[in-house]
mmCIF file of the C-alpha atoms, coordinates in Angstrom:
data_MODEL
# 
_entry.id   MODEL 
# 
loop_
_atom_site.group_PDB 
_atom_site.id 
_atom_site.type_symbol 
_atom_site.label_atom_id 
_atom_site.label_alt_id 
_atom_site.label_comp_id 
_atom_site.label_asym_id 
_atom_site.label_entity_id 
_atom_site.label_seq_id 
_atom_site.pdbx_PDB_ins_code 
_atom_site.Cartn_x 
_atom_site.Cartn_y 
_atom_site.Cartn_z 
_atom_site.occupancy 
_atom_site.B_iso_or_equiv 
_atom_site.pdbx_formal_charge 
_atom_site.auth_seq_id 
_atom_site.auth_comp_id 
_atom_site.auth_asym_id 
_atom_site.auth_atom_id 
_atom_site.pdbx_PDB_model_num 
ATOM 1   C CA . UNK A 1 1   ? 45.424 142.655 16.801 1.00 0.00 ? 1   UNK A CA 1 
ATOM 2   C CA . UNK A 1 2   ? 41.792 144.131 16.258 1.00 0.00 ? 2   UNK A CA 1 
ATOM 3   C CA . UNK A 1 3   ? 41.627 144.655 19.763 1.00 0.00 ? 3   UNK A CA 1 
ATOM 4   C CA . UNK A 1 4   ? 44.678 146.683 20.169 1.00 0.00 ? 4   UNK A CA 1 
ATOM 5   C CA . UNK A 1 5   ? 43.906 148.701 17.164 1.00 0.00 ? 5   UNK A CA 1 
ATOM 6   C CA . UNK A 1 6   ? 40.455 149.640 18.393 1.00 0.00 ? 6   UNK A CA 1 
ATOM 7   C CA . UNK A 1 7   ? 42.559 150.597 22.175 1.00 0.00 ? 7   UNK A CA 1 
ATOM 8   C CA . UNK A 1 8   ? 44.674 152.769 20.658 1.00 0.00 ? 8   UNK A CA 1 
ATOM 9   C CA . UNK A 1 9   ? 42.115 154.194 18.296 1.00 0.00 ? 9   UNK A CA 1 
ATOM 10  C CA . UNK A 1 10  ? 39.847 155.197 21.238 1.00 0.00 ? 10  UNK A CA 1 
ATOM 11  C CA . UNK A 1 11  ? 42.943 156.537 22.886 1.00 0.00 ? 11  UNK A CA 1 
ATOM 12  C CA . UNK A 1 12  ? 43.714 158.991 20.214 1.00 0.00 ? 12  UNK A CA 1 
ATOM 13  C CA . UNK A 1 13  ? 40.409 160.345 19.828 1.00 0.00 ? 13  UNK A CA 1 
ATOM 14  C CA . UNK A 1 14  ? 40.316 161.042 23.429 1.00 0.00 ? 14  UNK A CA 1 
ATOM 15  C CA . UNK A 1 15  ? 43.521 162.659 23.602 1.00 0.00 ? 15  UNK A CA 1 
ATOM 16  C CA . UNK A 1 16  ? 42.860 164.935 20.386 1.00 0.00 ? 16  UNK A CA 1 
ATOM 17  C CA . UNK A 1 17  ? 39.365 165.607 22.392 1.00 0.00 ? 17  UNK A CA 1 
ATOM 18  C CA . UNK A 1 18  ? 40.965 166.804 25.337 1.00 0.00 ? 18  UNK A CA 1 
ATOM 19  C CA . UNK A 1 19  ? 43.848 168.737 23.162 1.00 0.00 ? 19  UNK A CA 1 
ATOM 20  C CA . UNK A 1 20  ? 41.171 170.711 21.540 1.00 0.00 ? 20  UNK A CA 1 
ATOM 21  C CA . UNK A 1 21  ? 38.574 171.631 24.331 1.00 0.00 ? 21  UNK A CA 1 
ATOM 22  C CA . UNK A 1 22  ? 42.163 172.741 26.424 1.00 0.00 ? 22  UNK A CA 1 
ATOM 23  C CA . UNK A 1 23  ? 43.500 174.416 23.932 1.00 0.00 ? 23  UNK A CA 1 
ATOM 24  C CA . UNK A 1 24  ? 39.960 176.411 23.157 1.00 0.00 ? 24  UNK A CA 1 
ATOM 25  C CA . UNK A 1 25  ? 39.639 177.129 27.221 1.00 0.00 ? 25  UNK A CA 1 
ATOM 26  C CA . UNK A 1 26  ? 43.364 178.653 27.691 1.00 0.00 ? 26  UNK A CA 1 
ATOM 27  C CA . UNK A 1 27  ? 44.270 179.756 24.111 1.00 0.00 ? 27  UNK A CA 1 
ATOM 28  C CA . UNK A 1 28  ? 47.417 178.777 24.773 1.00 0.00 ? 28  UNK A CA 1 
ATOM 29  C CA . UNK A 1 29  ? 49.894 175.766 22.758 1.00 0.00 ? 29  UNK A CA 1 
ATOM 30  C CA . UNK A 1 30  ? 52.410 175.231 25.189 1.00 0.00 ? 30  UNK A CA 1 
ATOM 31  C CA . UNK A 1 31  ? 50.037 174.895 28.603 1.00 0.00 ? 31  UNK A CA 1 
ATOM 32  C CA . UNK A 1 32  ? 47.672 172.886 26.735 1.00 0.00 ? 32  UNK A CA 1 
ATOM 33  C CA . UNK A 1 33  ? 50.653 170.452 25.765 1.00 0.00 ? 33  UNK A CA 1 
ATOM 34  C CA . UNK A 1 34  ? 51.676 170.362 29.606 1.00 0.00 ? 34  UNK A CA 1 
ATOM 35  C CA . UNK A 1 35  ? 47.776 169.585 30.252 1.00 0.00 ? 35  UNK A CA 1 
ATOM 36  C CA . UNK A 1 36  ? 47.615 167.025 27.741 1.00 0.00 ? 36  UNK A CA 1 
ATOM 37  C CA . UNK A 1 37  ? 51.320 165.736 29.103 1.00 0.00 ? 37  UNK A CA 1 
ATOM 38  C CA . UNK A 1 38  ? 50.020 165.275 32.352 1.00 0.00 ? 38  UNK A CA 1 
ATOM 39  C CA . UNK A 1 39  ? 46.915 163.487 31.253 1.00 0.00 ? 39  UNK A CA 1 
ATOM 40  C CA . UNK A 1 40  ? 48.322 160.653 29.184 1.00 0.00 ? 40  UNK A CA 1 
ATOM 41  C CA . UNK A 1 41  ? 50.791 160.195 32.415 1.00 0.00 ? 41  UNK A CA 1 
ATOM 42  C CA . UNK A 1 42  ? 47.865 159.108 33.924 1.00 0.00 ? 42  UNK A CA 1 
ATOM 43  C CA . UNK A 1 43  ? 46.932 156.668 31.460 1.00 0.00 ? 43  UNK A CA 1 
ATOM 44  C CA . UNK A 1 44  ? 51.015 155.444 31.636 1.00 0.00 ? 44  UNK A CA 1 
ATOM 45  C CA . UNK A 1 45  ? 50.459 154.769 35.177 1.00 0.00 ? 45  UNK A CA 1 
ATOM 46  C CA . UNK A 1 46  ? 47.304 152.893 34.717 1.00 0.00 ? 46  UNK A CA 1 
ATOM 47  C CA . UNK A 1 47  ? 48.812 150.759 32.861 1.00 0.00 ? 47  UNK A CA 1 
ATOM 48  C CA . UNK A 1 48  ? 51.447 149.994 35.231 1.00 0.00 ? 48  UNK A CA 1 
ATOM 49  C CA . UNK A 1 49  ? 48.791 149.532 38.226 1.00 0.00 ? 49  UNK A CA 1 
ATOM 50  C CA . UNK A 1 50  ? 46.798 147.277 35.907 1.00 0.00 ? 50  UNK A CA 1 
ATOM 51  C CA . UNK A 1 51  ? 50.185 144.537 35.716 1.00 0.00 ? 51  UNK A CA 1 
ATOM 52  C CA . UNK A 1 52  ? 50.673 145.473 39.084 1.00 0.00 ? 52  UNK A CA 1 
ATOM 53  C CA . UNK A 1 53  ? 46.975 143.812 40.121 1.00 0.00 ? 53  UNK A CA 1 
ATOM 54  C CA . UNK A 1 54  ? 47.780 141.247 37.824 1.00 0.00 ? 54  UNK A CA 1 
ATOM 55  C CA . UNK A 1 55  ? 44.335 142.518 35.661 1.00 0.00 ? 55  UNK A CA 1 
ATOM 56  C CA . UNK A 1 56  ? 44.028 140.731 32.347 1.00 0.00 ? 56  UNK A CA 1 
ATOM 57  C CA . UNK A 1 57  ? 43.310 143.627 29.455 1.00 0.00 ? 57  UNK A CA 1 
ATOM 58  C CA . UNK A 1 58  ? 39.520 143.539 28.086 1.00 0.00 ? 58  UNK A CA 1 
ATOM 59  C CA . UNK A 1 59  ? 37.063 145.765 27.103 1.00 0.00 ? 59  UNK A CA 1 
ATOM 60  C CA . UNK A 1 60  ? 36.236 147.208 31.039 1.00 0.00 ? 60  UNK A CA 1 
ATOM 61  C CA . UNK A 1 61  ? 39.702 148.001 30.948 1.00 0.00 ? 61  UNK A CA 1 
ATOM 62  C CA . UNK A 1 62  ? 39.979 149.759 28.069 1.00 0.00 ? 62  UNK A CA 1 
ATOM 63  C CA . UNK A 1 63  ? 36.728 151.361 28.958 1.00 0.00 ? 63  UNK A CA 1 
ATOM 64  C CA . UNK A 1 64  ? 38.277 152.732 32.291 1.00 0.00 ? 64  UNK A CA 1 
ATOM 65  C CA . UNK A 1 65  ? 41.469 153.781 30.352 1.00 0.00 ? 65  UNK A CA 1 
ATOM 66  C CA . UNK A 1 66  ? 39.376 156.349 28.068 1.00 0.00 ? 66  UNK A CA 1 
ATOM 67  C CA . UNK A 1 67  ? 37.274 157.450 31.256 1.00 0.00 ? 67  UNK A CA 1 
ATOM 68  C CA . UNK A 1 68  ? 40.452 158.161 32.917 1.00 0.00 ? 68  UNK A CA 1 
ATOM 69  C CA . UNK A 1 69  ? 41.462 160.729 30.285 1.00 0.00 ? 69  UNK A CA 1 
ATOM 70  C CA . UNK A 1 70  ? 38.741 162.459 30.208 1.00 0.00 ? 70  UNK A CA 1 
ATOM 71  C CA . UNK A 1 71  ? 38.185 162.475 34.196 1.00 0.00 ? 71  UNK A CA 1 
ATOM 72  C CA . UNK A 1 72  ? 42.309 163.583 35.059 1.00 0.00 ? 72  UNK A CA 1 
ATOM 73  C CA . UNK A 1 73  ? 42.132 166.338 32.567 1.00 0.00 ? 73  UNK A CA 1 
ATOM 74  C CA . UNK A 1 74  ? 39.586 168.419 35.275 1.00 0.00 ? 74  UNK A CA 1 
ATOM 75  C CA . UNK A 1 75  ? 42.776 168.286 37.947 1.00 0.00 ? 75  UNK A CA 1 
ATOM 76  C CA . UNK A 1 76  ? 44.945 170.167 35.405 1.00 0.00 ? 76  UNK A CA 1 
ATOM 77  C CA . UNK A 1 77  ? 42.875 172.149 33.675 1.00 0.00 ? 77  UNK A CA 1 
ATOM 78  C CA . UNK A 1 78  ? 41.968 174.219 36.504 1.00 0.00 ? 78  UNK A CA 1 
ATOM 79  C CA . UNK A 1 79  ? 45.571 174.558 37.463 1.00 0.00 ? 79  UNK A CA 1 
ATOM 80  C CA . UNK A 1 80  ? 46.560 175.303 33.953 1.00 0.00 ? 80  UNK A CA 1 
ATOM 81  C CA . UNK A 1 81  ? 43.874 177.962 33.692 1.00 0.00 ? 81  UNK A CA 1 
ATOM 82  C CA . UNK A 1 82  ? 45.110 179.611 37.072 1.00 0.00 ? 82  UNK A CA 1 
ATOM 83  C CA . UNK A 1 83  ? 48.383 180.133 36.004 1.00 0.00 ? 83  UNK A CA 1 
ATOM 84  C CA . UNK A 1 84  ? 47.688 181.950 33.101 1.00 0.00 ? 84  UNK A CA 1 
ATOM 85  C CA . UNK A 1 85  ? 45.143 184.537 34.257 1.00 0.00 ? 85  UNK A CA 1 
ATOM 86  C CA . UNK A 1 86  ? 47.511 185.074 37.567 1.00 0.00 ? 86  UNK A CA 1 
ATOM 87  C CA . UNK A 1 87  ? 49.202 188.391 36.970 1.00 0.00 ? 87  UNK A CA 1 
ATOM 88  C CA . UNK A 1 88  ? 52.745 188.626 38.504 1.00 0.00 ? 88  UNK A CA 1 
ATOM 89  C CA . UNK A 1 89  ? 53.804 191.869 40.513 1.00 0.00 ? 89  UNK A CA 1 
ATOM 90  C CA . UNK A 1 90  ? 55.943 194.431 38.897 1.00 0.00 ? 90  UNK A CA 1 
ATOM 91  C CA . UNK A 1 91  ? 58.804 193.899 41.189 1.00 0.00 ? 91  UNK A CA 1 
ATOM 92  C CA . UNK A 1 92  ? 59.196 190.170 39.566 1.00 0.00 ? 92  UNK A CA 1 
ATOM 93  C CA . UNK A 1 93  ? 61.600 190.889 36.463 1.00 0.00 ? 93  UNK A CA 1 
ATOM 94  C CA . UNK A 1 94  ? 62.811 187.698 36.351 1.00 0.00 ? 94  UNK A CA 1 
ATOM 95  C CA . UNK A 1 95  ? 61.098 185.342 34.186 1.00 0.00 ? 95  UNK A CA 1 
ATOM 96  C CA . UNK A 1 96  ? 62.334 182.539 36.585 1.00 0.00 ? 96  UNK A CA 1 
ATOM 97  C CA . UNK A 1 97  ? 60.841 184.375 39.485 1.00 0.00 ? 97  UNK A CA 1 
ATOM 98  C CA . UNK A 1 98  ? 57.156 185.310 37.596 1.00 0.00 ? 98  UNK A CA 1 
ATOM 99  C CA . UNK A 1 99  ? 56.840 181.465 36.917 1.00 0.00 ? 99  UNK A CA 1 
ATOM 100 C CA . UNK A 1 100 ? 57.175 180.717 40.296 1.00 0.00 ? 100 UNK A CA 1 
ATOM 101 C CA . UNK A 1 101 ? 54.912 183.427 42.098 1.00 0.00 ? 101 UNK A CA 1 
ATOM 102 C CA . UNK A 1 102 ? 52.293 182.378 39.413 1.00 0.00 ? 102 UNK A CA 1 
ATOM 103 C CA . UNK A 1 103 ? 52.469 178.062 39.709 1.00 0.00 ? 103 UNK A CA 1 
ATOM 104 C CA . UNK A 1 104 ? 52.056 178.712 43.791 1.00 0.00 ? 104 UNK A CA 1 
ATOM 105 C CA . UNK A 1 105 ? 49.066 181.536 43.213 1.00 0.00 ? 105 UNK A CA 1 
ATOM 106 C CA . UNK A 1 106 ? 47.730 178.587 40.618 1.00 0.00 ? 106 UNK A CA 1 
ATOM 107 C CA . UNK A 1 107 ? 47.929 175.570 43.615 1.00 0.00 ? 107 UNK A CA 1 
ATOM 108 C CA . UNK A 1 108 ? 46.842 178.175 46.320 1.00 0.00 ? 108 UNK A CA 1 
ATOM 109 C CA . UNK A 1 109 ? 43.855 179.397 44.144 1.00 0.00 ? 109 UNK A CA 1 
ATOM 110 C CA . UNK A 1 110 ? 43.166 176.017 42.606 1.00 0.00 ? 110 UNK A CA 1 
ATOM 111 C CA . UNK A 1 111 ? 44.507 173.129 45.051 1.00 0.00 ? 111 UNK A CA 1 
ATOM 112 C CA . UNK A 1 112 ? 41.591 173.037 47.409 1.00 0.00 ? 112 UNK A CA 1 
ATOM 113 C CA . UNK A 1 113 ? 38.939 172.983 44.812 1.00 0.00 ? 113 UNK A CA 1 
ATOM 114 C CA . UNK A 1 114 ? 41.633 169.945 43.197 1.00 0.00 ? 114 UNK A CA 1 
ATOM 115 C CA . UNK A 1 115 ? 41.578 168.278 46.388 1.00 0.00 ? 115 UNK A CA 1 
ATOM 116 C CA . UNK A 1 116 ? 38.115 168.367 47.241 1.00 0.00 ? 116 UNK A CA 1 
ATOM 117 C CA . UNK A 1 117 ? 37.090 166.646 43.519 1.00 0.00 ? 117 UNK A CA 1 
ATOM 118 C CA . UNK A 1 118 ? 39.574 163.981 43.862 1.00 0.00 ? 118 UNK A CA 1 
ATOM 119 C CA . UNK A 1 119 ? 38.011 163.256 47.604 1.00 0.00 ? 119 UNK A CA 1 
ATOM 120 C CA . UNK A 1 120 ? 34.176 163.339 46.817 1.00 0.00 ? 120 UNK A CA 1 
ATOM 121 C CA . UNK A 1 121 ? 35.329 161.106 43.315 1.00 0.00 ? 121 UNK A CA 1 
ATOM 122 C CA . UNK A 1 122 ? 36.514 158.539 45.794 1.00 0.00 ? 122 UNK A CA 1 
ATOM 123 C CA . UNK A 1 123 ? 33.776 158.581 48.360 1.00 0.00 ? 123 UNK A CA 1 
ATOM 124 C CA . UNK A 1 124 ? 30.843 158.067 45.655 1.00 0.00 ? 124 UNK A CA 1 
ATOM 125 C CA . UNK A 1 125 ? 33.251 154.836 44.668 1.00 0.00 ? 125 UNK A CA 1 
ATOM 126 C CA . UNK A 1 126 ? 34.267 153.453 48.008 1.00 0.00 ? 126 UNK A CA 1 
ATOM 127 C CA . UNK A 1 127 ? 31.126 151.917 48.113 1.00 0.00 ? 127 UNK A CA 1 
ATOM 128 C CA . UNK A 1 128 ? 32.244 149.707 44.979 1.00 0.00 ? 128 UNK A CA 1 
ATOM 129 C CA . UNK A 1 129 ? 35.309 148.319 47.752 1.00 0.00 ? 129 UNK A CA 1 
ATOM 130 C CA . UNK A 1 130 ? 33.723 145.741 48.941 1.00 0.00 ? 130 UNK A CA 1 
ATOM 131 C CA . UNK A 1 131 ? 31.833 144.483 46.024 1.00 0.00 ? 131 UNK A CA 1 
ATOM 132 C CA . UNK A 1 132 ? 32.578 140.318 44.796 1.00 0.00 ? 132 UNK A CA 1 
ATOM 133 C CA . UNK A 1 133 ? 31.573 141.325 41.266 1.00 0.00 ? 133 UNK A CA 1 
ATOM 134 C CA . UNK A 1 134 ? 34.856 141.273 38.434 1.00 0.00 ? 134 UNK A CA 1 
ATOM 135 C CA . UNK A 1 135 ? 33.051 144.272 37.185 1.00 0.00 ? 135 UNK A CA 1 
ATOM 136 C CA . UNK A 1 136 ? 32.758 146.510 40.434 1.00 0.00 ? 136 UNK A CA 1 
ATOM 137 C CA . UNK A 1 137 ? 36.152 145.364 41.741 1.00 0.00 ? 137 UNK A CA 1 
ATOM 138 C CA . UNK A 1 138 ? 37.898 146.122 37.936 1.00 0.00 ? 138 UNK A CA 1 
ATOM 139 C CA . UNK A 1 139 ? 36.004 149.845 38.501 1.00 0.00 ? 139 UNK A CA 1 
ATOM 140 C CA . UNK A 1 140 ? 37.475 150.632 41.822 1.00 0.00 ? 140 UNK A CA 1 
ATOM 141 C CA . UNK A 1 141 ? 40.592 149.332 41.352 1.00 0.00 ? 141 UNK A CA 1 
ATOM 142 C CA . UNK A 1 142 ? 41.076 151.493 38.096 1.00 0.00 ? 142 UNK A CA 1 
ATOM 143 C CA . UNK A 1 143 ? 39.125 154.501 39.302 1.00 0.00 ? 143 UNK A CA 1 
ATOM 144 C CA . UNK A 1 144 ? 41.052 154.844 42.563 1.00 0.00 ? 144 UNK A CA 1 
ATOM 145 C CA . UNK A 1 145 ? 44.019 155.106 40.164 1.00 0.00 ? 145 UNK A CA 1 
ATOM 146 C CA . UNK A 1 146 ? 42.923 157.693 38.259 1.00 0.00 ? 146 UNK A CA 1 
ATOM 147 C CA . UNK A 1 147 ? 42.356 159.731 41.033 1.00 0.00 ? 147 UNK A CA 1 
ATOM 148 C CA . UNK A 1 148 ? 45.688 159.363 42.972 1.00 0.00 ? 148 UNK A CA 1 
ATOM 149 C CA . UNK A 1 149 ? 47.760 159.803 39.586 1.00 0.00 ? 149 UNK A CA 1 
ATOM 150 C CA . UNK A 1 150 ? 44.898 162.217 38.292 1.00 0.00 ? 150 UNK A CA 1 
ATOM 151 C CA . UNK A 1 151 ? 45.207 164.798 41.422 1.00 0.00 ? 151 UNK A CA 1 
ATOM 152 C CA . UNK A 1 152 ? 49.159 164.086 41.809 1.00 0.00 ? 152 UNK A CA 1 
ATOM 153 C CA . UNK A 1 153 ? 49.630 165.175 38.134 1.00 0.00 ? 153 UNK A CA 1 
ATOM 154 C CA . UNK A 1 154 ? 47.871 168.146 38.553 1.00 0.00 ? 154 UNK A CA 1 
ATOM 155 C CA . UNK A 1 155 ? 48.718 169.028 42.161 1.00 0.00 ? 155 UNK A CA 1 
ATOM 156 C CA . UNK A 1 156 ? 51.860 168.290 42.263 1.00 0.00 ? 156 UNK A CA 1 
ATOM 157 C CA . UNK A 1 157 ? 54.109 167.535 38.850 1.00 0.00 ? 157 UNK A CA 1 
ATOM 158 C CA . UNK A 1 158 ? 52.103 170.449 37.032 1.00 0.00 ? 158 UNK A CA 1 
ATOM 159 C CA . UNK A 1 159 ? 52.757 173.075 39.149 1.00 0.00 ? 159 UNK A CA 1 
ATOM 160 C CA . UNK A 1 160 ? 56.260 172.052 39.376 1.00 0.00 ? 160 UNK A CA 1 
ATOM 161 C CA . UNK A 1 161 ? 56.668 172.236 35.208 1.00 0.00 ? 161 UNK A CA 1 
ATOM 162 C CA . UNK A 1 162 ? 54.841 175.283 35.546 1.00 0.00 ? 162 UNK A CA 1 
ATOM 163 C CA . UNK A 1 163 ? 57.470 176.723 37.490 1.00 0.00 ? 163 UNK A CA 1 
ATOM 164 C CA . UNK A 1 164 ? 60.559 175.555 35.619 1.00 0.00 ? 164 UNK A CA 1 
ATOM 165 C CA . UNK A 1 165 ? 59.564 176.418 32.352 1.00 0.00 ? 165 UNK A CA 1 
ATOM 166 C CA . UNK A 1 166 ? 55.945 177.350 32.163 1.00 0.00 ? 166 UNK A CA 1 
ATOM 167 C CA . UNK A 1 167 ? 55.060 180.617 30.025 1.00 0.00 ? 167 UNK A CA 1 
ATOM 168 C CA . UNK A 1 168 ? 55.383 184.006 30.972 1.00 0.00 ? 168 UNK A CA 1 
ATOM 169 C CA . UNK A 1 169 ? 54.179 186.598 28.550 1.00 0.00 ? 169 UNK A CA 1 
ATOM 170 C CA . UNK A 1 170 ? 56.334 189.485 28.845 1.00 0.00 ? 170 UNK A CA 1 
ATOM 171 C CA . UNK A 1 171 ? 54.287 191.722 26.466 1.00 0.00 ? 171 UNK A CA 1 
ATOM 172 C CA . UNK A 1 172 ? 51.509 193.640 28.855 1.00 0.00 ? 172 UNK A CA 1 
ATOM 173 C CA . UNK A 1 173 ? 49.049 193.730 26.072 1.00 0.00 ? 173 UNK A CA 1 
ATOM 174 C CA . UNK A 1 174 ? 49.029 190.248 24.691 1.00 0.00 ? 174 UNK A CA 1 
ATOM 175 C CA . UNK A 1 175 ? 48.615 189.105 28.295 1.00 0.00 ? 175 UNK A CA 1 
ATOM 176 C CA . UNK A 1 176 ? 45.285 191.420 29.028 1.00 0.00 ? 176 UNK A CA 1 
ATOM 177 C CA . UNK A 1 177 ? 43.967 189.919 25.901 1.00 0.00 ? 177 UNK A CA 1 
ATOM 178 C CA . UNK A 1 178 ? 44.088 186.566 27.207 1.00 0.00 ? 178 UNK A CA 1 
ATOM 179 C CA . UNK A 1 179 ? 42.817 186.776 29.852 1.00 0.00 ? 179 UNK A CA 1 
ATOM 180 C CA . UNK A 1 180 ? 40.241 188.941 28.074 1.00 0.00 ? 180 UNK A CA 1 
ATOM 181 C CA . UNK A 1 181 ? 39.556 186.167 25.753 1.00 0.00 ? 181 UNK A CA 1 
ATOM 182 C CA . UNK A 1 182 ? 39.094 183.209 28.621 1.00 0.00 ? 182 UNK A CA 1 
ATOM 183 C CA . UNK A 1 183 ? 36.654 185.413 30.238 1.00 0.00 ? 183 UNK A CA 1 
ATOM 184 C CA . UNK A 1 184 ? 34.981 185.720 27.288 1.00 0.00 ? 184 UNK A CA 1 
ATOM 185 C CA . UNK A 1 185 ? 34.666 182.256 27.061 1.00 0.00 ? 185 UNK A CA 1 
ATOM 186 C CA . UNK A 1 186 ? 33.613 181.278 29.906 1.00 0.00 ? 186 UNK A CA 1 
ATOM 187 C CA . UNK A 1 187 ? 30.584 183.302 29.743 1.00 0.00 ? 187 UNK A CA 1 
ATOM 188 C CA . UNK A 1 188 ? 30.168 182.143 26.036 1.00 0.00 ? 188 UNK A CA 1 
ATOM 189 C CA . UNK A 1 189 ? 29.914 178.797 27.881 1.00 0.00 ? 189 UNK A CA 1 
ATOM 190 C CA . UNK A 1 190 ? 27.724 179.936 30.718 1.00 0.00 ? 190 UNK A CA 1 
ATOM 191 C CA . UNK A 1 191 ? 30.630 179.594 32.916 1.00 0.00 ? 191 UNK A CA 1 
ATOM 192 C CA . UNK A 1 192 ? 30.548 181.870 36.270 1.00 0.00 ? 192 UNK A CA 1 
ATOM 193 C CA . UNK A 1 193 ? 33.726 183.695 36.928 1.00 0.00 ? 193 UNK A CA 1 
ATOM 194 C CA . UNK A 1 194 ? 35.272 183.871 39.777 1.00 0.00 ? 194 UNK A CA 1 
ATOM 195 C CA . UNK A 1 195 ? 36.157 186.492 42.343 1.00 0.00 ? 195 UNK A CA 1 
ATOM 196 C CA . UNK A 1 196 ? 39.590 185.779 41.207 1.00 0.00 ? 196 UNK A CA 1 
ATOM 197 C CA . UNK A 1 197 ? 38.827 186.310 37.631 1.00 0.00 ? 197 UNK A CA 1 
ATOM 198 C CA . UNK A 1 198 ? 36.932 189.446 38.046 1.00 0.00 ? 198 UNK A CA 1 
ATOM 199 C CA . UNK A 1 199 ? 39.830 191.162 40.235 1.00 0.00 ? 199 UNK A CA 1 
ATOM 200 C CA . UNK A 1 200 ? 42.631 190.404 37.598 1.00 0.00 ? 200 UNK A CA 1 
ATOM 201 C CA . UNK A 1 201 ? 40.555 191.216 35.011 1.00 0.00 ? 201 UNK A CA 1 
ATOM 202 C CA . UNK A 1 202 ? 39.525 194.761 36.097 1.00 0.00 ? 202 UNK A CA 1 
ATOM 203 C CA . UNK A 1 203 ? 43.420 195.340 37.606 1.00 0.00 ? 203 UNK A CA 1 
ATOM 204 C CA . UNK A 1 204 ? 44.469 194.583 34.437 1.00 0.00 ? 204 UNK A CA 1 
ATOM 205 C CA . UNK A 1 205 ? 42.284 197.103 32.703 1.00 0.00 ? 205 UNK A CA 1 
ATOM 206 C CA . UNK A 1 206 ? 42.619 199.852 35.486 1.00 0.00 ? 206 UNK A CA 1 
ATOM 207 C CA . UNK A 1 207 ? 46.952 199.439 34.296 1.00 0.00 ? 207 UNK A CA 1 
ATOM 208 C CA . UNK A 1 208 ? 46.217 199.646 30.673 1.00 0.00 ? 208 UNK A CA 1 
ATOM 209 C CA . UNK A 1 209 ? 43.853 202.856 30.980 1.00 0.00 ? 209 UNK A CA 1 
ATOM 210 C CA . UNK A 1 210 ? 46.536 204.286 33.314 1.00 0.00 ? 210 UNK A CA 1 
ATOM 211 C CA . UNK A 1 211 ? 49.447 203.650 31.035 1.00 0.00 ? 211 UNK A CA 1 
ATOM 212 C CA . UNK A 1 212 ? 47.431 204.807 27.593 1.00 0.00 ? 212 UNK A CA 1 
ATOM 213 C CA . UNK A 1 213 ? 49.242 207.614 26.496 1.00 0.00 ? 213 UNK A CA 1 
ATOM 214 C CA . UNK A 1 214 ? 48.328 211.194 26.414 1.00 0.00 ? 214 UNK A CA 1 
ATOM 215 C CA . UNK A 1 215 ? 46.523 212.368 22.942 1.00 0.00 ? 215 UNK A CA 1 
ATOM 216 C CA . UNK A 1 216 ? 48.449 214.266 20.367 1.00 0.00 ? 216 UNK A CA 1 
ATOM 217 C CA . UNK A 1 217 ? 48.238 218.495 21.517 1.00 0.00 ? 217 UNK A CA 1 
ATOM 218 C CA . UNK A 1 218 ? 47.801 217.929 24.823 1.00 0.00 ? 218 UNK A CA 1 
ATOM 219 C CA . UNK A 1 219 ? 50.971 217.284 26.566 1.00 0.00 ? 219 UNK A CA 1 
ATOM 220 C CA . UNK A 1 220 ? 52.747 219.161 29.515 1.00 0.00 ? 220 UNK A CA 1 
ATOM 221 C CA . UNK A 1 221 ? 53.833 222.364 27.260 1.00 0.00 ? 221 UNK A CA 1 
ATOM 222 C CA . UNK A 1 222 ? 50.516 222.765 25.480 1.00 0.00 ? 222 UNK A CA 1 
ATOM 223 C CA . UNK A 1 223 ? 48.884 222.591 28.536 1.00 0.00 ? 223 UNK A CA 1 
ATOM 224 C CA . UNK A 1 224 ? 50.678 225.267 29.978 1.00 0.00 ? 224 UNK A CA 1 
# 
């Protein structure tokens, strides 16, 4: 009974942990509920792989379970992030059709950089494949897990939620000023932005300078 306790215990606090540190990156409730969705579908999964290799729960387990939240939140969170600084075109009125143009500019941004975590996570444990010890073989067999439900989650069923019904801020402003504020985090954080970053961040400011209105005495018939 202890035992269980203290599992879900650690659980929690790992799950508010990664609620908080989302929600502070994207500044946004309903993506960081997706993220944290996505995450503790990972640790559903483990659970089912664990029965599946017949592994007996203990402390390595349990261990491996909190490590896994805290390792499949970096496959979403960068997906999560992409969507919301991706500005959709003009032409998209649809909300429908501005969800969808942003989730595949989030996996085409994002994916490789996904893809290329999950692979060099499993080559620095492949080495652990071969190993006789309970401890090594309870690792890999948990790890390997986490990153094949980690990177599916957040390559594949994220993007997909994203799509049906992600967010889509229809107000211009409120939408420059998050994106605004996440850059402004990330160099709080010492965070380098990216090329994609900088170029929706200074579109997005040429269109608000463009569209601020004339001041008061100086329109067309004044001029004139």
């Amino acid at each position: 009974m202890v035992f269980v306790q203290e599992t879900a215990l650690s659980v929690g606090l790992s799950v508010m942990a990664v609620f908080f540190v989302v929600l502070f990156i994207t500044g946004s409730a309903p993506v960081t509920l997706l993220v944290v969705l996505a995450v503790l579908l990972v640790d559903l999964y483990l659970l089912a792989l664990i029965d599946f290799w017949d592994l007996t729960m203990n402390n390595i387990i349990v261990v491996n379970l909190v490590i896994g939240l805290g390792l499949s939140v970096d496959y979403s969170a960068h997906i999560a992030h992409t969507y919301l600084i991706v500005k959709p075109p003009k032409e998209l009125t649809e909300a429908s059709d501005k969800r969808m143009f942003k989730a595949r500019v989030a996996v085409s941004s994002m994916g490789s950089s996904v893809i290329h975590g999950g692979i060099s996570t499993f080559l620095a444990i492949s080495v652990l494949s071969a190993a006789k010890s309970y401890i090594f073989e309870v690792f890999f067999k948990l790890w390997f897990g986490i990153i094949v439900f980690g990177m599916s989650n957040g390559f594949i069923l994220l993007p997909i939620i994203f799509s049906l019904i992600g967010p889509v801020s229809e107000d211009e402003e409120k939408e420059f000023e998050l994106v605004r504020r996440n850059t402004r985090r990330k160099s709080q954080l010492g965070i380098e932005l990216s090329e994609n970053d900088k170029k929706t961040l200074a579109d997005m400011e040429n269109n608000n300078s463009s569209a601020a209105p004339a001041p008061p005495g100086l329109d067309k018939s004044a001029s004139e």
